[in-house]
VOKE-573532 format. One record per atom (N, C-alpha, C): atom name; chain; x, y, z; residue number from 1. Coordinates in pm, whole numbers, plus 50000, padded with zeros to 5 digits. Layout:
<koltis>
<kolti atome="CA" chaine="A" east="X" north="Y" up="Z" num="NUM"/>
...
</koltis>
This chain:
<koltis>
<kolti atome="N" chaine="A" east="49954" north="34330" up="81464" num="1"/>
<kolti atome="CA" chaine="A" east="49812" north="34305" up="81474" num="1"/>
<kolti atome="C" chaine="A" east="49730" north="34428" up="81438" num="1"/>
<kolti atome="N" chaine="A" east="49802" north="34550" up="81478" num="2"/>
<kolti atome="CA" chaine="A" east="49728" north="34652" up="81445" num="2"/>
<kolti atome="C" chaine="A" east="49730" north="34686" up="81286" num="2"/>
<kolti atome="N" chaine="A" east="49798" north="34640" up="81229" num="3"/>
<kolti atome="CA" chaine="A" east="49804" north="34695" up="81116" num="3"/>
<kolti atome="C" chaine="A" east="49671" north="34604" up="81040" num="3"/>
<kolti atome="N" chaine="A" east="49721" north="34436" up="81031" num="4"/>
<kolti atome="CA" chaine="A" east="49587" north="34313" up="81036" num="4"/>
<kolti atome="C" chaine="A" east="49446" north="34422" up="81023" num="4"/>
<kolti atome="N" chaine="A" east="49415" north="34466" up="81180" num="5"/>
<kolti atome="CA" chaine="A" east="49289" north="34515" up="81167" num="5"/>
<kolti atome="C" chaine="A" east="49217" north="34591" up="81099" num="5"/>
<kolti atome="N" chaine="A" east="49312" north="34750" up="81048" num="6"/>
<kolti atome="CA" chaine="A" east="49326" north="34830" up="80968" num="6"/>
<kolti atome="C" chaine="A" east="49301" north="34782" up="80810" num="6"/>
<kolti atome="N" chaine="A" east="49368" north="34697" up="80798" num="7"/>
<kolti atome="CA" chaine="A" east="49388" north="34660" up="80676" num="7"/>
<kolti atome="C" chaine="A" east="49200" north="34579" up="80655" num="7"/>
<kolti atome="N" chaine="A" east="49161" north="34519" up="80758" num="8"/>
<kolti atome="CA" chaine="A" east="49032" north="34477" up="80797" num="8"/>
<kolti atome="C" chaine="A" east="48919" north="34569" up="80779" num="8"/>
<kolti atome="N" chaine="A" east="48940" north="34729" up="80791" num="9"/>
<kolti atome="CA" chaine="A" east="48867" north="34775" up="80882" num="9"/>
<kolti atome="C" chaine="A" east="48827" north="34839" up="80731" num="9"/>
<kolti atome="N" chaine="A" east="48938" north="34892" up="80667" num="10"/>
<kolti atome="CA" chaine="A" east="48961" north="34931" up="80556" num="10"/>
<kolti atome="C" chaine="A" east="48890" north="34846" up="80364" num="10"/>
<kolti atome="N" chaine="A" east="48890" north="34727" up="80421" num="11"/>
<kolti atome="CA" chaine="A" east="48843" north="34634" up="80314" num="11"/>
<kolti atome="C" chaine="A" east="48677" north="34670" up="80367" num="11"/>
<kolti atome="N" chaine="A" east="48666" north="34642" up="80471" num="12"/>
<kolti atome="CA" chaine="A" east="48501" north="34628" up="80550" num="12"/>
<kolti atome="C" chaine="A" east="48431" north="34787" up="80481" num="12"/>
<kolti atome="N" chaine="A" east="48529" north="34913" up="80473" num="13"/>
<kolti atome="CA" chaine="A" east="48470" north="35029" up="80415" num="13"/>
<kolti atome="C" chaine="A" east="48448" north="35031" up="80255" num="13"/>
<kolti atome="N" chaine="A" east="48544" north="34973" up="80160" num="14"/>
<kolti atome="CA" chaine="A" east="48542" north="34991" up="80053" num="14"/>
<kolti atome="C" chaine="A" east="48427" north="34893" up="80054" num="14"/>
<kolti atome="N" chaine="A" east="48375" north="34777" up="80096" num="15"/>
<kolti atome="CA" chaine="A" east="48248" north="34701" up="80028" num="15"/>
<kolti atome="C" chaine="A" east="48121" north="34802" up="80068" num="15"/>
<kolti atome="N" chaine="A" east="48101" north="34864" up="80220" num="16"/>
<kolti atome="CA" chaine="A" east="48007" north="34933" up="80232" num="16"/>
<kolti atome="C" chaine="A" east="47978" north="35036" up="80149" num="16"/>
<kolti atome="N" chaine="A" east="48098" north="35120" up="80074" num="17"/>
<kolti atome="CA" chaine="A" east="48093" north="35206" up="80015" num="17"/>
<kolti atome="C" chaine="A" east="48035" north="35123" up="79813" num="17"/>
<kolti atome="N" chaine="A" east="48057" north="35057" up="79841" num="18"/>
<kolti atome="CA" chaine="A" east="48021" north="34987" up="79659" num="18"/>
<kolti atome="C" chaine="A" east="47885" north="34908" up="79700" num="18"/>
<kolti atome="N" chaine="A" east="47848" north="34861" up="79817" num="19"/>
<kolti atome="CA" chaine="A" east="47730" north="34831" up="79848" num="19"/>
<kolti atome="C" chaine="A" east="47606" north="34950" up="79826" num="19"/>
<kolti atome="N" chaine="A" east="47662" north="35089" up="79875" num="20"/>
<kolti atome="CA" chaine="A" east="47601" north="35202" up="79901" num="20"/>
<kolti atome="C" chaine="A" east="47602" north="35212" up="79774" num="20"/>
<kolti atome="N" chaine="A" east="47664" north="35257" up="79688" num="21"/>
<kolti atome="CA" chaine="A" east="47696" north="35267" up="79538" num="21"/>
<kolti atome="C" chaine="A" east="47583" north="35163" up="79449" num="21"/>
<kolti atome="N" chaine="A" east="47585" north="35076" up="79479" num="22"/>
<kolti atome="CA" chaine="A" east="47478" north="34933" up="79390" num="22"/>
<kolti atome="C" chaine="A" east="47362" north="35019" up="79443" num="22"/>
<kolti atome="N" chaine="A" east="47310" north="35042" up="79526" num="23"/>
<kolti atome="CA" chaine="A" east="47204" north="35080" up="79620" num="23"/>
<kolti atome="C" chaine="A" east="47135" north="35206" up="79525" num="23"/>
<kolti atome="N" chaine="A" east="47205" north="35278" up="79504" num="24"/>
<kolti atome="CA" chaine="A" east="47163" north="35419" up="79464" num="24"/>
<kolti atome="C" chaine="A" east="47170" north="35417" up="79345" num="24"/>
<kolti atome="N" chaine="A" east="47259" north="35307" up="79259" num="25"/>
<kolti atome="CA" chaine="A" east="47233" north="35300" up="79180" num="25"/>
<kolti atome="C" chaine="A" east="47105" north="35230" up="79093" num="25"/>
<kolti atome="N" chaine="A" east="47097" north="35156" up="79169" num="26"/>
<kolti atome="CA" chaine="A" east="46977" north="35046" up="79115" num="26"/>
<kolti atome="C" chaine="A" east="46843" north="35118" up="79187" num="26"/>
<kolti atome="N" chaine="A" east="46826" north="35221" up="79295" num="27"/>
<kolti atome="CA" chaine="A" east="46717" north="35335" up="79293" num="27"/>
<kolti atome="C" chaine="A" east="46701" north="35414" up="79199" num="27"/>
<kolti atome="N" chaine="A" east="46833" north="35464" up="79137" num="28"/>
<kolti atome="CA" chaine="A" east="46806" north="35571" up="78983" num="28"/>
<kolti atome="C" chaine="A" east="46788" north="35480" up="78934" num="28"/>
<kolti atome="N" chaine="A" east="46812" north="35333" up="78877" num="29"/>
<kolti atome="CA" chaine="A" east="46748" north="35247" up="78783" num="29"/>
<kolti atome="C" chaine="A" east="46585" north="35224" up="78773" num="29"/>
<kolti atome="N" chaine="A" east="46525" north="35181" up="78899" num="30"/>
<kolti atome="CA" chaine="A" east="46358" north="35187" up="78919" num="30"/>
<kolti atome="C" chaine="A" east="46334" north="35278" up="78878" num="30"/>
<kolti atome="N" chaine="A" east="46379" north="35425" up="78937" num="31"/>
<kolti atome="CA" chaine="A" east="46332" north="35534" up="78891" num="31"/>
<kolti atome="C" chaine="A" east="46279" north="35591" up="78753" num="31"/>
<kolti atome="N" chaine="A" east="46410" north="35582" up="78674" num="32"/>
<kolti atome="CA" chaine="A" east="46386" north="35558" up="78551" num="32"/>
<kolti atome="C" chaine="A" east="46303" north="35458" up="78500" num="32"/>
<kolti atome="N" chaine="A" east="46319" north="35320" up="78518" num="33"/>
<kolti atome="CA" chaine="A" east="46222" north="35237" up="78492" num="33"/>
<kolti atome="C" chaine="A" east="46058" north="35281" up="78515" num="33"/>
<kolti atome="N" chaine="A" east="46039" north="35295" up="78584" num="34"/>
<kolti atome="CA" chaine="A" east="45929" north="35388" up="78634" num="34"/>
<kolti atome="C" chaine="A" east="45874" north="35485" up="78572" num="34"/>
<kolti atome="N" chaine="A" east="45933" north="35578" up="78562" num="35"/>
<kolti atome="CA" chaine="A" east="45935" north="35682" up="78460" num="35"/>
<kolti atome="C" chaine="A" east="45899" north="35629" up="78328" num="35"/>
<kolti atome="N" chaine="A" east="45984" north="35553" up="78257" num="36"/>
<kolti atome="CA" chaine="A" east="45940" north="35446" up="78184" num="36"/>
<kolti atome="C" chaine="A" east="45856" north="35445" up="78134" num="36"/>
<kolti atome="N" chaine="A" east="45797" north="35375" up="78229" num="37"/>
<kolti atome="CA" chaine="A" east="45680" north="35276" up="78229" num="37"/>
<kolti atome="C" chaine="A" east="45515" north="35370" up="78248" num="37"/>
<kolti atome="N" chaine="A" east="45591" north="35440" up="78327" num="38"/>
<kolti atome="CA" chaine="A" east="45422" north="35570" up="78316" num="38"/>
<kolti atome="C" chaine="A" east="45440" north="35629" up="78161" num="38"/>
<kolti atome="N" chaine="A" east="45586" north="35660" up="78117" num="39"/>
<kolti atome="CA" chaine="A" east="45581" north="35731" up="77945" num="39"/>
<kolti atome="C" chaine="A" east="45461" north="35659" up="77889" num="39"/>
<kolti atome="N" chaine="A" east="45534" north="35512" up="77892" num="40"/>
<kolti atome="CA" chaine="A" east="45439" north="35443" up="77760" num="40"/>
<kolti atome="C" chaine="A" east="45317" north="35429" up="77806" num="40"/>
<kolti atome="N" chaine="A" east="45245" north="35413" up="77935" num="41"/>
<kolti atome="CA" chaine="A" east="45125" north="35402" up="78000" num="41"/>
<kolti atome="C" chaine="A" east="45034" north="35505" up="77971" num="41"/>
<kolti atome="N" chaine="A" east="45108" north="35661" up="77913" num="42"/>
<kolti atome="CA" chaine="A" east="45064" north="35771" up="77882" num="42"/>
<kolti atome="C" chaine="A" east="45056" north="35756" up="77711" num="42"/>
<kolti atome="N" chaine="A" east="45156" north="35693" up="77685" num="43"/>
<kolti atome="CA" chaine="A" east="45163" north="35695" up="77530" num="43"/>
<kolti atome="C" chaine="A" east="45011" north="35565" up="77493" num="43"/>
<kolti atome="N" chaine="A" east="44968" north="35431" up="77588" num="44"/>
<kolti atome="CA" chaine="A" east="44880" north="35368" up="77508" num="44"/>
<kolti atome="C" chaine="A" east="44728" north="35440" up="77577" num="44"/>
<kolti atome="N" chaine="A" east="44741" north="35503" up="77685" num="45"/>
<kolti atome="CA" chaine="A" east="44637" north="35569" up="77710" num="45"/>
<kolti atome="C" chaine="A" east="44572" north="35700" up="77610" num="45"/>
<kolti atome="N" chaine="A" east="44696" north="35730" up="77549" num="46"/>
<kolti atome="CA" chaine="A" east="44658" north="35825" up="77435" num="46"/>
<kolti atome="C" chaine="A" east="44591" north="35742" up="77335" num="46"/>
<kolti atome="N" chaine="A" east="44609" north="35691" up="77303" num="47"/>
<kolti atome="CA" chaine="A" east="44624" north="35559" up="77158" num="47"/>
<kolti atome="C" chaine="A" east="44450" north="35494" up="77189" num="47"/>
<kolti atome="N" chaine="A" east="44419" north="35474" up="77280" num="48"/>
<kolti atome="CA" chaine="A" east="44296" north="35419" up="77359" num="48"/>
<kolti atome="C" chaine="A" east="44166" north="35513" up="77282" num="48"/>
<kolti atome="N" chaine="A" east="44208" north="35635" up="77303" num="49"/>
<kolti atome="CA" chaine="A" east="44099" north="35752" up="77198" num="49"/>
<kolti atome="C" chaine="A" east="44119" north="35784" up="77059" num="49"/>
<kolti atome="N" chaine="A" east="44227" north="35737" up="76981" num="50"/>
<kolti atome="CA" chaine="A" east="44250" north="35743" up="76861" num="50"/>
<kolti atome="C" chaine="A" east="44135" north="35638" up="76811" num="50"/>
<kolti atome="N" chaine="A" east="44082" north="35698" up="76700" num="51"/>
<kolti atome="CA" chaine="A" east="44000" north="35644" up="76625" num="51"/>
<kolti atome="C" chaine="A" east="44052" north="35489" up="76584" num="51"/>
<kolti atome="N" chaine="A" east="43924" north="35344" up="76560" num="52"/>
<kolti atome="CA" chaine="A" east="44005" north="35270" up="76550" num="52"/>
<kolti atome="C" chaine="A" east="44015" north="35239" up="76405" num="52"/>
<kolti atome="N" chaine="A" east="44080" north="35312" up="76346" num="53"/>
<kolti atome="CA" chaine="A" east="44136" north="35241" up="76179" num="53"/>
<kolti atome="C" chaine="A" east="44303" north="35249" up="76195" num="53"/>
<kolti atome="N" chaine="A" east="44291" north="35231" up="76036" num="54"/>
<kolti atome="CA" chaine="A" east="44473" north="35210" up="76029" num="54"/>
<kolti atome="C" chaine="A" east="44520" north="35347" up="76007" num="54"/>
<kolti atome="N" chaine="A" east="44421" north="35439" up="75931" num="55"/>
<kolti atome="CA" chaine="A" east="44485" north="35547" up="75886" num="55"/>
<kolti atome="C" chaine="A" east="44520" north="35630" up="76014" num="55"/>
<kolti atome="N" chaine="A" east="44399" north="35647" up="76129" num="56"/>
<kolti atome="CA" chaine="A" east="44415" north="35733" up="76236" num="56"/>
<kolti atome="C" chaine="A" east="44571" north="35729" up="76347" num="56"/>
<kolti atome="N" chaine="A" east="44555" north="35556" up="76323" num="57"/>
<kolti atome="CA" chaine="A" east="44639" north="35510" up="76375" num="57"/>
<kolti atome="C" chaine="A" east="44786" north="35553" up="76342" num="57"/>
<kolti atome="N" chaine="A" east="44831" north="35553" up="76230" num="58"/>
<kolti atome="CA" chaine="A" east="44948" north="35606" up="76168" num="58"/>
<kolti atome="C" chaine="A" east="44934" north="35720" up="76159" num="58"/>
<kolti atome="N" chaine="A" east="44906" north="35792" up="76136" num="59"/>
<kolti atome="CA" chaine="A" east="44903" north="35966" up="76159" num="59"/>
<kolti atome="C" chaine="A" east="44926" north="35978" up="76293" num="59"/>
<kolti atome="N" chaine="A" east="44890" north="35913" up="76386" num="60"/>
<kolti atome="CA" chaine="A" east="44932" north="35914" up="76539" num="60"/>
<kolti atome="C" chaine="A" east="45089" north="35884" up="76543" num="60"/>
<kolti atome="N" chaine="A" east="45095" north="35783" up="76479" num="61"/>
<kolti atome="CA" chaine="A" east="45207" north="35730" up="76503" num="61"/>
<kolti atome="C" chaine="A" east="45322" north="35784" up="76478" num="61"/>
<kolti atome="N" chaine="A" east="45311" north="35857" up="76368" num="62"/>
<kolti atome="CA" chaine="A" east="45377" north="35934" up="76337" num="62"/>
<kolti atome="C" chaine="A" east="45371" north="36056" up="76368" num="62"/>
<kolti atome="N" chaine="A" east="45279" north="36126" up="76459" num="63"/>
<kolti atome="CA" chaine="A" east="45338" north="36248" up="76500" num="63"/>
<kolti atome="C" chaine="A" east="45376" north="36208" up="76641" num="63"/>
<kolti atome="N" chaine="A" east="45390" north="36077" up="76653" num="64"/>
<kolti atome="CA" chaine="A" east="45471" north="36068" up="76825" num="64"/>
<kolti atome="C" chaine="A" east="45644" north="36121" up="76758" num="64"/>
<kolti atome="N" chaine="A" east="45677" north="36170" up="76929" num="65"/>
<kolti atome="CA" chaine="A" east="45841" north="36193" up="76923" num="65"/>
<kolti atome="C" chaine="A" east="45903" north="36074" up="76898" num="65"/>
<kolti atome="N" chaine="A" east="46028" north="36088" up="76876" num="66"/>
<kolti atome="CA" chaine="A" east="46135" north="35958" up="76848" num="66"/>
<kolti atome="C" chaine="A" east="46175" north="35923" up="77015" num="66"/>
<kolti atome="N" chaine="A" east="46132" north="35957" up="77103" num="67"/>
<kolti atome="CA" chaine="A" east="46146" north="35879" up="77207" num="67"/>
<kolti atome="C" chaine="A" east="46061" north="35819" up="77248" num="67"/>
<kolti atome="N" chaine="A" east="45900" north="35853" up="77203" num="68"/>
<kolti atome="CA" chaine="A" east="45802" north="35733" up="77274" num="68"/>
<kolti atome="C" chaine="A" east="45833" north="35631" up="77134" num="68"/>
<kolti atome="N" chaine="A" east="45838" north="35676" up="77023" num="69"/>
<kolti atome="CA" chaine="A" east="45830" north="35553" up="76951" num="69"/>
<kolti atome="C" chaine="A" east="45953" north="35452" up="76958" num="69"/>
<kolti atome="N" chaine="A" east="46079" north="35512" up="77001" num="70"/>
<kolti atome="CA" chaine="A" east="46157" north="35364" up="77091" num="70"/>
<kolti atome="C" chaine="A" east="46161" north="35338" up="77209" num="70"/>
<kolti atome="N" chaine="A" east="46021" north="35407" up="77277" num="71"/>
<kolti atome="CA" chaine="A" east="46004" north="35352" up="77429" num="71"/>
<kolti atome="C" chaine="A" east="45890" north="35260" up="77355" num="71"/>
<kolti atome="N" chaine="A" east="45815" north="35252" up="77252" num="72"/>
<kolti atome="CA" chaine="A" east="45695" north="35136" up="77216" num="72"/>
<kolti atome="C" chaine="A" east="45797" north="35023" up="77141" num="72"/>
<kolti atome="N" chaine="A" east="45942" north="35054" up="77091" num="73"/>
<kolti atome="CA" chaine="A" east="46023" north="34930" up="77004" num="73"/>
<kolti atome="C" chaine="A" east="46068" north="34861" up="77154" num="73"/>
<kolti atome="N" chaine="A" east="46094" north="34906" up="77225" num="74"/>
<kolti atome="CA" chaine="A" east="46122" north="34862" up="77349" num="74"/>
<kolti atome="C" chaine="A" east="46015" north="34728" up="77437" num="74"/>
<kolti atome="N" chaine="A" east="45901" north="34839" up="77399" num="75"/>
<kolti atome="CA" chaine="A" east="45790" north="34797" up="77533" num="75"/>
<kolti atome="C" chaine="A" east="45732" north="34648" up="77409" num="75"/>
<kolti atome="N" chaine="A" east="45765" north="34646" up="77302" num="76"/>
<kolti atome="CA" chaine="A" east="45707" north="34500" up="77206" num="76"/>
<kolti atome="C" chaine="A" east="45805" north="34449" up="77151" num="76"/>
<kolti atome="N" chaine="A" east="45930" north="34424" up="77222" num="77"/>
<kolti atome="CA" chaine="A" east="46059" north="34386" up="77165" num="77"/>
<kolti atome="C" chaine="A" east="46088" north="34406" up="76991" num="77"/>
<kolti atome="N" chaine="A" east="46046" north="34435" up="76925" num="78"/>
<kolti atome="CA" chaine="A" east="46118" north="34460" up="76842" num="78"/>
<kolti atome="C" chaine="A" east="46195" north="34552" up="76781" num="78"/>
<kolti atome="N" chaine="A" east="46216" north="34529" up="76622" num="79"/>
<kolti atome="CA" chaine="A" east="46349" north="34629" up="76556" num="79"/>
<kolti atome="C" chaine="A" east="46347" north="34727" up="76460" num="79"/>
<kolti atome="N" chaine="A" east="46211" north="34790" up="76492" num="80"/>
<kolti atome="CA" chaine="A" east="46174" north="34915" up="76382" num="80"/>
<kolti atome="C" chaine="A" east="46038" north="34965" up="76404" num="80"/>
<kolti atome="N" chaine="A" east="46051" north="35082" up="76356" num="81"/>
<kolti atome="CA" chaine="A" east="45920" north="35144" up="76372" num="81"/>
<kolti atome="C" chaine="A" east="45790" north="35084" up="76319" num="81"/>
<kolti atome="N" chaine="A" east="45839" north="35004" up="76212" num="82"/>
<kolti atome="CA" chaine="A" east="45709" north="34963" up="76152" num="82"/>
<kolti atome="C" chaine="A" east="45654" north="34813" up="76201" num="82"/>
<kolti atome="N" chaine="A" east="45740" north="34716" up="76277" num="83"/>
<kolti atome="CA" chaine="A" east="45698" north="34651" up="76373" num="83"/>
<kolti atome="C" chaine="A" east="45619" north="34703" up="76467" num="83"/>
<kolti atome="N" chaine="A" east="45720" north="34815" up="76558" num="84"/>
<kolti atome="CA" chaine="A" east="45612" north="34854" up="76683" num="84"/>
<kolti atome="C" chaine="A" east="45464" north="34916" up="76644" num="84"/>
<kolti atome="N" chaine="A" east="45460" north="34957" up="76524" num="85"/>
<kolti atome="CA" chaine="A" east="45329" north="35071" up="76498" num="85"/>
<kolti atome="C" chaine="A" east="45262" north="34885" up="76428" num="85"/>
<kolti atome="N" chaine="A" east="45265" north="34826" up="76376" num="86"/>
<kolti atome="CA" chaine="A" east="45233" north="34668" up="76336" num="86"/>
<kolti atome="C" chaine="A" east="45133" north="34613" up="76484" num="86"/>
<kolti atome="N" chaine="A" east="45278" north="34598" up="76589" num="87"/>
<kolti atome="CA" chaine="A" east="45231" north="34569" up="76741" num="87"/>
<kolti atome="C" chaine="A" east="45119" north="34608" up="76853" num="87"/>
<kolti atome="N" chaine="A" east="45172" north="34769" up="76793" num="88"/>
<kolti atome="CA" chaine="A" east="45091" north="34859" up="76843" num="88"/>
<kolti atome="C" chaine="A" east="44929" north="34870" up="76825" num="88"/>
<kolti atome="N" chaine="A" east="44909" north="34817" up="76665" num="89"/>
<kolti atome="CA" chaine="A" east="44787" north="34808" up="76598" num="89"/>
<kolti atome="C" chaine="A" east="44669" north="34660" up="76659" num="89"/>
<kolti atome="N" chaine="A" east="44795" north="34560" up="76656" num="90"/>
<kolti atome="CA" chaine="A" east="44726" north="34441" up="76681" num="90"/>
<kolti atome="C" chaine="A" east="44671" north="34440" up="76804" num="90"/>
<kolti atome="N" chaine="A" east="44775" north="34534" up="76951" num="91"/>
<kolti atome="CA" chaine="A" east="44716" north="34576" up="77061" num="91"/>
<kolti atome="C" chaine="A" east="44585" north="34606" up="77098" num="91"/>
<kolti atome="N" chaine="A" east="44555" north="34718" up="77012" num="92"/>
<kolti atome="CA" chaine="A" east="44423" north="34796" up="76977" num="92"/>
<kolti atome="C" chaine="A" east="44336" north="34721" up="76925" num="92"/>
<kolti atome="N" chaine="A" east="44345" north="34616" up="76821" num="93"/>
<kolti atome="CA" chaine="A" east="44248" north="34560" up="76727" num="93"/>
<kolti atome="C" chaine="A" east="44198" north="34627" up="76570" num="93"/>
<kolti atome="N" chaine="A" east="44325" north="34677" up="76541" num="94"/>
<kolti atome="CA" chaine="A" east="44342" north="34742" up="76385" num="94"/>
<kolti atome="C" chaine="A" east="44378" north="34695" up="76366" num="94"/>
<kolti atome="N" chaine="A" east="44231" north="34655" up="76235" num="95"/>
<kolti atome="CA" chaine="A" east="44312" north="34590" up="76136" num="95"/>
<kolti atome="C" chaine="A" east="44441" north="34665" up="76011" num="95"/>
<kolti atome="N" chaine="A" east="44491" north="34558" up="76001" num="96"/>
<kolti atome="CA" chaine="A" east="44572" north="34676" up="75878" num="96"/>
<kolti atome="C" chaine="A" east="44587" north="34560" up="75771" num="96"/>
<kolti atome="N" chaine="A" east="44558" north="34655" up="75628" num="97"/>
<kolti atome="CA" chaine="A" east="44508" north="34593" up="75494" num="97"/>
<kolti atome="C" chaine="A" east="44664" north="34538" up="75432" num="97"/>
<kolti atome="N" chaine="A" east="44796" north="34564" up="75466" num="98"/>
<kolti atome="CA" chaine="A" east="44925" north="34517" up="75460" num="98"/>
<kolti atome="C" chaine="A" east="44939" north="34418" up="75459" num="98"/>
<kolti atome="N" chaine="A" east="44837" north="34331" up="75566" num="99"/>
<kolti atome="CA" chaine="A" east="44892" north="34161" up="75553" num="99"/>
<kolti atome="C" chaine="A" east="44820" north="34091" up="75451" num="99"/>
<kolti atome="N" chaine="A" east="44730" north="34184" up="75401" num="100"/>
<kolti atome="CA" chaine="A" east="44652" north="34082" up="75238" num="100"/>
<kolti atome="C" chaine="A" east="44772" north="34019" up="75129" num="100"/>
<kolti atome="N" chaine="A" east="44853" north="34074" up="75115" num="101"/>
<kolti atome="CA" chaine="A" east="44945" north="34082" up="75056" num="101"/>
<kolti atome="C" chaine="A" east="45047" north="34126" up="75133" num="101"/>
<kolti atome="N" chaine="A" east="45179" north="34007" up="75115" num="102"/>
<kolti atome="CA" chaine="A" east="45313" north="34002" up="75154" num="102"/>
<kolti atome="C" chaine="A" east="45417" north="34108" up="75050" num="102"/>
<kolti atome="N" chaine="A" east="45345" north="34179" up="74970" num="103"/>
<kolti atome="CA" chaine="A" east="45387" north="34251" up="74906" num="103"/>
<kolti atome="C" chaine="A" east="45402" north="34442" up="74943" num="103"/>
<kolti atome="N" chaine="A" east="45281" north="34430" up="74996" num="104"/>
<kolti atome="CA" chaine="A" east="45281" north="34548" up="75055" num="104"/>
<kolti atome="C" chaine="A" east="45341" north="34616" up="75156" num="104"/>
<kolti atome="N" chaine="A" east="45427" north="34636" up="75176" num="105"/>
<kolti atome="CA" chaine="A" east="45570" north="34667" up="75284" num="105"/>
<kolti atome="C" chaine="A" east="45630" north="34802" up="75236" num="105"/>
<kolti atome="N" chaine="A" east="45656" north="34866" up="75347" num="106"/>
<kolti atome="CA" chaine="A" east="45708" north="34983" up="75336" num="106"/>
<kolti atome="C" chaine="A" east="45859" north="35000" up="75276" num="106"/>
<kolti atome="N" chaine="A" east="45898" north="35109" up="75188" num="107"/>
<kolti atome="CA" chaine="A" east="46071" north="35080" up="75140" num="107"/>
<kolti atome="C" chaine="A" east="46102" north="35063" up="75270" num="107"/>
<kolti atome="N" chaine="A" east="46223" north="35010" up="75268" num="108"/>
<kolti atome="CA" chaine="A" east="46314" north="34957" up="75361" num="108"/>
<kolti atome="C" chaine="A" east="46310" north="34869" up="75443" num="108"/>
<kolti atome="N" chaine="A" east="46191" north="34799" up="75442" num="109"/>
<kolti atome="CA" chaine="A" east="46171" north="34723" up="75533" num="109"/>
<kolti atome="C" chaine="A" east="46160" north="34606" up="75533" num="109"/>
<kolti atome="N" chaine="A" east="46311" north="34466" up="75585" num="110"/>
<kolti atome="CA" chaine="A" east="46269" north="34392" up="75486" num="110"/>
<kolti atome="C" chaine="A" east="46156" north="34286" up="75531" num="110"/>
<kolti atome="N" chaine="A" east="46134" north="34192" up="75398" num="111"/>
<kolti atome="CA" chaine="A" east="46044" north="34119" up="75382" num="111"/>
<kolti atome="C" chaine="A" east="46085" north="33987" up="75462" num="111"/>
</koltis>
């Protein structure tokens, strides 16, 4: 019987210990999330005083780091820079002269 309990007592520690584990883990997860979420909150609060055309807009866009600009591919689900800075624009209410023509697209990007 004593052994039964042990063997009990022992299962009852390894879940507390992976319970504790989920726990702390999914706190560094918010955390980060969080973190996150103030980046890009800082990144459209910047964007808010950028002049509103297309040109200002892309000169911005492009001197962001390569981590806010895949924390913005992130924050508008899509799969390239020139979507999110696209997303980013329609956010704001820039227009951009690109959609007159389905022709006008950046190399690489497809149609």
């Amino acid at each position: 019987m004593g052994q039964e309990s042990e063997q009990a007592l022992r299962a009852r520690a390894k879940k507390d210990l992976a319970k504790a584990e989920r726990l702390r883990y999914n706190a560094a997860a918010k955390k980060r999330r969080a973190a996150a979420d103030d980046a890009v909150g800082k990144i459209l609060a910047y964007f808010k005083q950028v002049p509103r055309t297309e040109a200002a807009f892309y000169i911005e866009f492009q001197a962001l780091p390569v981590v806010d600009i895949q924390r913005l591919i992130e924050l508008y689900c899509v799969n390239s820079e020139w979507r999110a800075f696209t997303a980013l624009c329609r956010e704001f209410g820039v227009h951009l002269d690109f959609r007159r023509s389905k022709h006008r697209r950046p190399p690489g990007e497809p149609g």
